[in-house]
DOTORFI-804195 format. One record per residue: z, y, x of N, C-alpha, C in turn. Coordinates in steps of 0.2 Angstrom, whole numbers, plus 5000, padded with zeros to 4 digits. Layout:
ZYXZYXZYX
...
//
This chain:
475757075754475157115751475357125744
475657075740475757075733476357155734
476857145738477357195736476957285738
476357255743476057315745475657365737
475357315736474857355729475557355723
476057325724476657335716476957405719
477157405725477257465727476757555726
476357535727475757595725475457585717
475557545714475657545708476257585704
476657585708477257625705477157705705
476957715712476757785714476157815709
476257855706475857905703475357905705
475757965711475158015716474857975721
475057925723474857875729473957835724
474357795721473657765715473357805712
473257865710472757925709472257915716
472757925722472457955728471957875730
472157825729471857765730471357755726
471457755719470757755715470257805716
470457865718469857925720469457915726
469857875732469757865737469057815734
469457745733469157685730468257705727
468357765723467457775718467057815723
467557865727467057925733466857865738
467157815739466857765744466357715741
466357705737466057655732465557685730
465357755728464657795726464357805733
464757805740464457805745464257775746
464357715746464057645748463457625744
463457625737462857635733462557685731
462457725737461957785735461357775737
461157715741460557705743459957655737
460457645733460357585727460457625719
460557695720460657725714459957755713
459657765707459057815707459257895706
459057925711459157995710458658015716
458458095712457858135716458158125723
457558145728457558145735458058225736
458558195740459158255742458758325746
458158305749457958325754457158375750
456858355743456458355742456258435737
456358485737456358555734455758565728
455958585723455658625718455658685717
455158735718455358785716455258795709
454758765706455058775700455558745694
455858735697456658705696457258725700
457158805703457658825705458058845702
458658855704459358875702459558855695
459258795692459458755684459958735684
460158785680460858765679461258705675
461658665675461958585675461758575667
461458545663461158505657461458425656
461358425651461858325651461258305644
460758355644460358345638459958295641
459458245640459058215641459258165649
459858145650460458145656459858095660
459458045658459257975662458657975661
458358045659457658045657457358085666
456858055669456458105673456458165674
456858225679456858255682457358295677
457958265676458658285675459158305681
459758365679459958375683460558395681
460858335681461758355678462158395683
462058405689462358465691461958515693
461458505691461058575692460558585698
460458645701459858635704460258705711
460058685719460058735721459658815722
459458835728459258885729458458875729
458158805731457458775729457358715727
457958705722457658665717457658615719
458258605727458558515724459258495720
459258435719459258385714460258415716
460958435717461458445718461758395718
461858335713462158305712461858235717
461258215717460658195722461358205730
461258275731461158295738462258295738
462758295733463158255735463358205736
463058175731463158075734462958075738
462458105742461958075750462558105754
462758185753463258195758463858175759
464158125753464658105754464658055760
464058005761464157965766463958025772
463758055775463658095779464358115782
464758145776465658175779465858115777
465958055776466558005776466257955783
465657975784465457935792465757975799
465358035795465758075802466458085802
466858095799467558075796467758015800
467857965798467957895799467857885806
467357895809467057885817467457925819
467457985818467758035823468558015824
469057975816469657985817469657915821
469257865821469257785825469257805832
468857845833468757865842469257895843
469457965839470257995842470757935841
470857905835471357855836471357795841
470857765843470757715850471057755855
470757825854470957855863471657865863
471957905858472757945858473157895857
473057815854473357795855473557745862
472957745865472857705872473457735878
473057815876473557875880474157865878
474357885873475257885870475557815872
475157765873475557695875475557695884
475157745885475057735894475657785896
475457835893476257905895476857865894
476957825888477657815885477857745888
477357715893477657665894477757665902
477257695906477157705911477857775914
477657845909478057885913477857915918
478457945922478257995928477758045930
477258035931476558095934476258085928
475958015926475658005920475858045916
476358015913476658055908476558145906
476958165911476958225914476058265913
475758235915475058265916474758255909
474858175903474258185899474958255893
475458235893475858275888475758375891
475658375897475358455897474558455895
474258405894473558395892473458435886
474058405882474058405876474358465874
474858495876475058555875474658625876
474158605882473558655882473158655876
473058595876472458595869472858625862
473658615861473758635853473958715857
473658715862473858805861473358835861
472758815857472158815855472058795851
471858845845471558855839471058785838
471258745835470658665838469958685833
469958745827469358765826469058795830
469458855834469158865841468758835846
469158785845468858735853468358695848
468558675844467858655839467258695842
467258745838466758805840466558815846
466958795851466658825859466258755861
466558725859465958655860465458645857
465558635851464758615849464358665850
464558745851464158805853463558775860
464158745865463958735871463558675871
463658615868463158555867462758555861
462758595856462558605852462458565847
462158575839462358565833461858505832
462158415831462158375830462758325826
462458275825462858205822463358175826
462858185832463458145837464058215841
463558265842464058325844464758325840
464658325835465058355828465558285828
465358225829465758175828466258175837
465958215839466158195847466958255846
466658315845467158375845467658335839
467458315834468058325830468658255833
468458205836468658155841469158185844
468758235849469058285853469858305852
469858335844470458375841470958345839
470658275839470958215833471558185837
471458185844471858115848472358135849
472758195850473258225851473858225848
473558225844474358205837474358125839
474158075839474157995839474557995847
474358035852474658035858475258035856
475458105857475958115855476558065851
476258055844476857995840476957935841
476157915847476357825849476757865855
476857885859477157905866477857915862
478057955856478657935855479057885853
478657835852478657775847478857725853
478457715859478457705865478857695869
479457755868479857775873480457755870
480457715865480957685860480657615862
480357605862480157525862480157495869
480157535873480157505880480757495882
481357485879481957495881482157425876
481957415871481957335868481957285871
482257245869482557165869481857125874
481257125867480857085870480257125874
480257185875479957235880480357205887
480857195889481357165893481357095896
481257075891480956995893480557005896
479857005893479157015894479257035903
479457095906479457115912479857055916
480157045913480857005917480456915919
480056885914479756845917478956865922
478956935922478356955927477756955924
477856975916477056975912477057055916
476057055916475857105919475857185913
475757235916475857295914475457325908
474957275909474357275903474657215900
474757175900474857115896475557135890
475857195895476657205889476257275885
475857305887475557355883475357365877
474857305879474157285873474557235868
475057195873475157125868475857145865
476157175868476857185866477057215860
476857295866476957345862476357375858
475557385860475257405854475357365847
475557295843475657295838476057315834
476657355837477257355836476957455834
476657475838476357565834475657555832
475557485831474857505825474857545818
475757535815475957565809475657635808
476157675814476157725816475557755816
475057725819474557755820474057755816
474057705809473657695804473957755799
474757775801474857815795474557885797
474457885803474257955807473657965806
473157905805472557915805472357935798
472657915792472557925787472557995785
473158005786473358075786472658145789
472558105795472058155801471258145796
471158125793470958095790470458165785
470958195784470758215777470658315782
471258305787471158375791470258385795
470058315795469358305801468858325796
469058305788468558315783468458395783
468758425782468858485782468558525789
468758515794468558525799467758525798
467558465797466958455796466658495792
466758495786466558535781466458615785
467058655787466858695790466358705795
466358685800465758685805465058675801
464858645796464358625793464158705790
464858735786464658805783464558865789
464658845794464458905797463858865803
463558835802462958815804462858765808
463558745811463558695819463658625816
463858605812464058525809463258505808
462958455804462558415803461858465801
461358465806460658505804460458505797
460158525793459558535787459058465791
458558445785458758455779459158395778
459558355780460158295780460558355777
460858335770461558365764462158355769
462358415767463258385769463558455764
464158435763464558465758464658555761
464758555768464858625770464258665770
463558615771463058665771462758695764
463258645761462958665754463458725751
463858735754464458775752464158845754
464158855761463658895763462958935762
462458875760461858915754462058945747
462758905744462558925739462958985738
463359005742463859105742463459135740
462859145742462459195742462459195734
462459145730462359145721462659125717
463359135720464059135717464159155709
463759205710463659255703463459245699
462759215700462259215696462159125697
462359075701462259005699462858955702
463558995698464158945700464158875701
463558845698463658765701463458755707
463058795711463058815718463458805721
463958835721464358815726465358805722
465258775717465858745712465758665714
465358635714465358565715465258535722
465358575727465258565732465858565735
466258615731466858655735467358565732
467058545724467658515721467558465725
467058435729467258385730467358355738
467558415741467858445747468558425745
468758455739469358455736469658405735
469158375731469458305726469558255734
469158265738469158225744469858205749
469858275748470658305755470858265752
471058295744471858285740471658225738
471458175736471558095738471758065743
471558095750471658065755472458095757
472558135755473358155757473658125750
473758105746474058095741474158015742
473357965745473757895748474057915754
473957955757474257955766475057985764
475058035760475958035759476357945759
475757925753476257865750476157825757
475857815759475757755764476157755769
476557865771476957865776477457835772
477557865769478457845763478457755763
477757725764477857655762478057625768
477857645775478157625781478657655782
478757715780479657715783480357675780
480757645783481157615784481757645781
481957695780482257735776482357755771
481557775768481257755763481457695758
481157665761480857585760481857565755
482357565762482957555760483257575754
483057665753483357695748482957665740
482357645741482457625735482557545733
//
């Protein structure tokens, strides 16, 4: 652990991406305990106010200003943060539980198995997964649980995929070999063997996916299918505020940045985390 944080310490871009990680999770967690206007609660007369720092802590302030009817902006991110890093998080734990269960069952089992989940999966990447995003929640329609179901859906196939090749190398090992050789059962070399040995893998993957599901997310919400009104989320707010781009850029500028600032932390620890599990890496320096 000590060589893990001296190591991300070292990396620039990785410890940016950590400590931005670190506060967007930390404002989420305390947003129910921070005092700020109702996310949900409209003013018209305090529509489209533009972002002030005059009077910052006094009653009915609005350091990032004010939407299309007069809620609170900065209110309605910090609330939508936990909104996208829950559906985010969930969606990439259930892809990651399932792709990696699959990727261990193909790569270690083989034959028909095999054969079937990997054309599975090559149907699905020859489909646009915003598409099939799209075709789904069309069809089951626009919810929390939908939205976390579909982006599941798109998730699990990469994690297949990398544990099945990971898999196919590891089943051919020393104490993979053993294991069969004294008659341990076929689950018992799976789960005990060989899942520890691709949990790396799959944490790097998940990381990574991570940042693709947020965006995903994001979008769906901007075109109306991710998370109902009046519950904040970062893409519906993107979406109402287009229409006033012109005339009240905080609209849709602090929505987009922290779509932004989100991705790019999360890929910026996810590069270092990959580089920190490779063995290659690791070597060269």
């Amino acid at each position: 652990m000590k060589h893990f944080f001296k190591d991300l310490y070292r990396s620039k871009a990785g410890l940016v991406g950590a400590i931005l990680i670190f506060i967007i999770v930390l404002v989420s967690l305390l947003a129910p305990f921070i005092d700020l206007p109702d996310p949900t609660r409209g003013d018209l007369r305090a529509r489209l106010v533009g972002p002030t720092w005059t009077g910052l802590f006094s009653p009915g302030a609005h350091p990032l200003g004010t939407d299309e009817v007069g809620r609170d902006i900065l209110s309605r991110l910090i609330n939508g943060s936990r909104i996208t890093l829950l559906v985010a998080t969930t969606a990439v734990l259930l892809g990651g539980v399932a792709g990696t269960i699959l990727g261990i069952l193909a790569g270690y089992k083989g034959g028909f198995i095999d054969r079937v989940l990997m054309r599975l999966v090559d149907i699905q990447l020859a489909v646009p997964l915003m598409l099939l995003a799209l075709l789904v929640v069309a069809a089951l329609g626009p919810s929390l649980q939908n939205v976390v179901l579909v982006l599941a859906l798109t998730s699990w196939i990469r994690y297949a995929r990398i544990i099945r090749a990971q898999v196919l190398s590891l089943r051919e090992r020393e104490f993979v070999q053993s294991a069969h050789a004294i008659g341990a059962s076929t689950l018992r070399i799976m789960f005990l063997h060989i899942l520890p040995n691709v949990l790396t893998p799959a944490l790097v993957v998940g990381t990574l996916e991570l940042a693709r599901v947020i965006i995903m997310d994001s979008a769906l919400s901007f075109l109306g299918l991710g998370v109902q009104p009046p519950t904040p989320s970062w893409g519906r707010m993107l979406a109402d505020g287009r229409v006033y781009i012109s005339s009240a850029w905080w609209a849709v500028t602090f929505p987009g940045l922290a779509i932004v600032l989100t991705v790019l932390s999360v890929n910026l620890f996810g590069d270092w985390l990959r580089d920190y599990f490779d063995p290659k890496t690791r070597s060269a320096k």
